[in-house]
C-alpha positions in Angstrom: -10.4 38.3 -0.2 -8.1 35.2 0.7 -9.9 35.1 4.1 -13.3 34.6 2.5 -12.2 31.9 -0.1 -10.8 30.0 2.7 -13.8 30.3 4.6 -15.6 28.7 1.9 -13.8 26.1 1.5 -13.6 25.1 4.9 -17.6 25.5 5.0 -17.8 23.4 1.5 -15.8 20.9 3.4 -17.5 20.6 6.3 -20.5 20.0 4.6 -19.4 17.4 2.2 -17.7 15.3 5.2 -19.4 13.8 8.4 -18.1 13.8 11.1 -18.5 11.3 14.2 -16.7 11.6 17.8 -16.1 7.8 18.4 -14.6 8.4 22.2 -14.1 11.7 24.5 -11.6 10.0 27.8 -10.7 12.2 30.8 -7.0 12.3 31.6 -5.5 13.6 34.6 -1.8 14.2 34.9 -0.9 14.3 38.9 1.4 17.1 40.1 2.5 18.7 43.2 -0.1 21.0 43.3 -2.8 18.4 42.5 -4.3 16.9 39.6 -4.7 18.6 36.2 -7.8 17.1 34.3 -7.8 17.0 30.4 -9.7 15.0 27.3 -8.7 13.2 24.8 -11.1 12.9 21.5 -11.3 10.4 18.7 -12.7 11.2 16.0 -13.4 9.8 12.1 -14.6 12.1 9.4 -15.4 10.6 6.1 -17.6 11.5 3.3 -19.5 8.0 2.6 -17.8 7.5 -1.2 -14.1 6.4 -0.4 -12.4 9.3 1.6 -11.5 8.4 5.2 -9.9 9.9 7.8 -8.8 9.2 11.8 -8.0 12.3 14.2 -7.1 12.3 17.8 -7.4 15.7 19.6 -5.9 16.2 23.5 -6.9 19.7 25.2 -8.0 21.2 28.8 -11.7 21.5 27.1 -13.8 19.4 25.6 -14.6 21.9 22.6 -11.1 22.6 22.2 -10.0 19.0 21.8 -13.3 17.9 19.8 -12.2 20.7 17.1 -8.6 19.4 17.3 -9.7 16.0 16.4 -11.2 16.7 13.2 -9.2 19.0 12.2 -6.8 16.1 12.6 -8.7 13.5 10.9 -9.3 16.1 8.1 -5.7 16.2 7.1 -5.3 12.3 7.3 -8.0 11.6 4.5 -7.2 8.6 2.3 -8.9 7.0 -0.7 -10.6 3.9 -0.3 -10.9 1.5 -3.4 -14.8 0.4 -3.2 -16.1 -2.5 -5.4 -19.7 -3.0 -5.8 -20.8 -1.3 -2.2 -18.1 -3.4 -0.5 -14.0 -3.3 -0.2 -12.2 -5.7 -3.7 -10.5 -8.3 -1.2 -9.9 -9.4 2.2 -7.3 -7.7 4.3 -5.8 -7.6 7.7 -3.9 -4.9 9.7 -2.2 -4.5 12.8 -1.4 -1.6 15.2 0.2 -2.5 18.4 -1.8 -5.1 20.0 -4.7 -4.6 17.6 -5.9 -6.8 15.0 -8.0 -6.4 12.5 -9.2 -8.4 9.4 -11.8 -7.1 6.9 -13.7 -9.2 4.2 -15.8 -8.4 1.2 -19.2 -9.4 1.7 -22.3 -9.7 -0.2 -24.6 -7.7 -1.6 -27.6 -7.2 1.3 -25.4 -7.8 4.3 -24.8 -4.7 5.3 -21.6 -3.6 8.3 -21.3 -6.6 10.7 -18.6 -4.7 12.6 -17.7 -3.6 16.3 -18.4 0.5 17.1 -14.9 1.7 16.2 -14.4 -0.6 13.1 -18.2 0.5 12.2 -17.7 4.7 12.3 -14.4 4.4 10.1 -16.1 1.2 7.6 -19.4 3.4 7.1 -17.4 7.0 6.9 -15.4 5.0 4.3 -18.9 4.4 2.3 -18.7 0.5 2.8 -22.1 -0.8 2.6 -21.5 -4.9 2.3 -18.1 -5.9 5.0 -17.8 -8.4 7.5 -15.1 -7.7 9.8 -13.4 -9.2 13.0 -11.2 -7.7 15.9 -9.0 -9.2 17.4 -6.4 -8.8 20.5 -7.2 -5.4 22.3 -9.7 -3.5 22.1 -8.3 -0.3 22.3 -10.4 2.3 20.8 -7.8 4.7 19.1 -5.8 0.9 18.1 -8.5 -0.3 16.3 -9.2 2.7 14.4 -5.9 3.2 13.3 -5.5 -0.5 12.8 -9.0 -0.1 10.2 -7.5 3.0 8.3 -4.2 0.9 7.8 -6.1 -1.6 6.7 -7.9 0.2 4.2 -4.9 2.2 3.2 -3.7 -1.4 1.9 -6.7 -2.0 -0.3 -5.8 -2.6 -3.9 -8.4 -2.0 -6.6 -9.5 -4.5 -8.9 -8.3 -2.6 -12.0 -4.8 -2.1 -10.5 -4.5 -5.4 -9.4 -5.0 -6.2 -13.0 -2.6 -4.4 -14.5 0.3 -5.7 -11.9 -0.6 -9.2 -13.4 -1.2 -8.4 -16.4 -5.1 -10.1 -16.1 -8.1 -8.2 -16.9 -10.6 -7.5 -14.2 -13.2 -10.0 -15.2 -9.9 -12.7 -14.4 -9.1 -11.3 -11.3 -12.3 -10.6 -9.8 -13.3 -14.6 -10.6 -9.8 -15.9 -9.8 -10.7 -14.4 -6.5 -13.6 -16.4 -5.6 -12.2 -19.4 -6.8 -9.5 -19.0 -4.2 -12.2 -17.9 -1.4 
């Protein structure tokens, strides 16, 4: 009976989140007895209103390291404050010698973002951003550089009650400033 629930749920889950493979890399390792070939996947899973999530996967098999990856970026979902199709300020975040800085942008604009930043901004449900890269260009360094940067979003109504504003003040006291 437990075996079916889960099964459910895993289906339920599966079909609520998409799922994109950003990069599949062949390793080798080099032994005495020759090389021994295996991949690496990165993958983002998201389901397009505010949950995120990055997963890397290594196995012999393609398959095999494809199902570890989401499994992996399935257990690192985070919430994502949106504001009005597009992220409540600008923010910047680094991972090792990736850089990268996100900005709200206008209605109609749409995702003017490299490949990486794009699959984890879109999975997000971003609609509006303008983002930049900067330093390497690292695939698994940018994504995890995005997510941190998302993870340091603060939404407009809790950003009003640290400074004891309402949102109406915030949100204008923010494009005064921009």
């Amino acid at each position: 009976m437990d075996e079916i629930l889960e099964e459910e749920v895993i289906k339920r889950e599966s079909e609520e989140f998409e799922e994109r493979i950003v990069e599949i890399r062949r390793t080798a390792k080099v032994t005495k007895g020759g090389k021994t070939l295996s991949f690496r996947v990165l993958a983002v899973v998201g389901n397009r209103k505010g949950k995120v999530g990055v997963g890397i996967g290594k196995a012999r098999e393609v398959p095999d390291a494809i199902r570890k990856a989401l499994s992996a970026a399935r257990a690192a979902l985070i919430d994502v404050p949106l504001y009005r199709g597009t992220i409540p300020h600008e923010v910047t975040a680094k991972q090792d010698a990736s850089v990268v800085l996100l900005k709200p942008a206008a209605p109609g604009t749409g995702i003017i973002a490299g490949s990486v930043v794009r699959a984890v901004v879109e999975l997000a449900g971003v609609q509006n951003v303008l983002t930049k890269s900067l330093g390497s260009t690292n695939p698994v360094n940018l994504a995890l550089a995005t997510l941190k940067a998302l993870k340091g979003l603060v939404p407009p109504d809790k950003a009003a009650r640290l400074r004891d504003l309402s949102v109406g003040q915030v949100i204008r006291g923010a494009k005064k400033g921009a």
